[in-house]
C-alpha positions in Angstrom: 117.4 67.7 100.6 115.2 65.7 98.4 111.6 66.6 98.3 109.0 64.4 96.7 106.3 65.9 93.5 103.0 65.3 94.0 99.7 65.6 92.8 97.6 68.3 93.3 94.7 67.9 91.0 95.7 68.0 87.2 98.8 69.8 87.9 101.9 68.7 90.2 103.5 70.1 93.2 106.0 69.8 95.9 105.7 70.8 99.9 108.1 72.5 101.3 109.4 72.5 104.7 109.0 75.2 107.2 112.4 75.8 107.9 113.8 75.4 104.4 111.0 78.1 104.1 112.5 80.5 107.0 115.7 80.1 105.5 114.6 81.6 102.3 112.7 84.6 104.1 109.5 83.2 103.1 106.5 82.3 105.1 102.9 81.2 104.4 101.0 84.7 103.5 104.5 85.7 101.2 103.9 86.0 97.7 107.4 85.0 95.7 108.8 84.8 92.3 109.6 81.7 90.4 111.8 81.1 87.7 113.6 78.4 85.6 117.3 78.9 85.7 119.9 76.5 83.9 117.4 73.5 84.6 116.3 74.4 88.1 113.2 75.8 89.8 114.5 79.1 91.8 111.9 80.7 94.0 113.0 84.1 95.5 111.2 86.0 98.2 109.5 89.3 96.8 109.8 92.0 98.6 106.7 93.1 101.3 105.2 96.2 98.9 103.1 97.9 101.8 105.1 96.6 104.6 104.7 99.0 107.8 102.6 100.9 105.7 99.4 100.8 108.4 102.0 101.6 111.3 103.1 104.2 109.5 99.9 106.0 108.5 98.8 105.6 112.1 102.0 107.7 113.5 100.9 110.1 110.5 97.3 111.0 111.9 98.3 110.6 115.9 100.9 113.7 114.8 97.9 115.4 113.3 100.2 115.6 110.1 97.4 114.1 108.0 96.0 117.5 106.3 95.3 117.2 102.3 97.7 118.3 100.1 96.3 119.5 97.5 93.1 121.5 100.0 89.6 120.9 99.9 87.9 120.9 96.3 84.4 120.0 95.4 82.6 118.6 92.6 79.3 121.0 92.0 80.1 121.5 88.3 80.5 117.8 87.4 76.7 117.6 86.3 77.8 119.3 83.3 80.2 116.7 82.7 77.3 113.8 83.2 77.6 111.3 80.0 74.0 110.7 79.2 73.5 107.8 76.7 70.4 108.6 75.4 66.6 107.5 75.4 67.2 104.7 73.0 70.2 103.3 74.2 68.7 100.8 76.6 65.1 99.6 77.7 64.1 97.7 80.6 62.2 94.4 80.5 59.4 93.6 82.6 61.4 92.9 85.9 63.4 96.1 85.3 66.5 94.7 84.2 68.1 97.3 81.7 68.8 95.4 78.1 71.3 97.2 75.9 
């Protein structure tokens, strides 16, 4: 199949058919990877990272099998932990913008 490059702005591209598309596992939303081999463009179809992963979560919580792991915890001491920068580090201008 020959497939013509175009112009897209300052850079150059090619459009490529739907079904040459389906044949490759690809379709519009699909990220894939492209590479130059031996002198030729080769664009593979990456794998769907979170694929199913809604469907999945929802069969999780209709179960009732979606209780924390690691228990309830809270953060009343993190006050202490509080990074203060100071009285001089920044000012405010006369909108109240900070300045640093």
């Amino acid at each position: 199949m020959q497939i013509a490059i175009r112009a897209f702005g300052n850079s150059k591209g090619i459009v490529l058919p739907k079904a040459l598309l389906s044949q490759a596992g690809l379709s519009v939303a699909d990220a894939a990877d492209v590479e130059v081999l031996g002198g030729a463009i080769v664009i593979k179809a990456l794998p769907a990272i979170r694929k199913g992963w809604a469907q999945s979560a929802a069969a999780i919580a209709a179960a009732d099998d979606d209780r924390l792991v690691m228990g309830e915890f809270s953060n009343a001491g993190d006050h202490d932990l509080a990074w203060d920068p100071g009285p001089d580090a920044a000012s405010t201008d006369a909108l109240g913008h900070v300045q640093w």
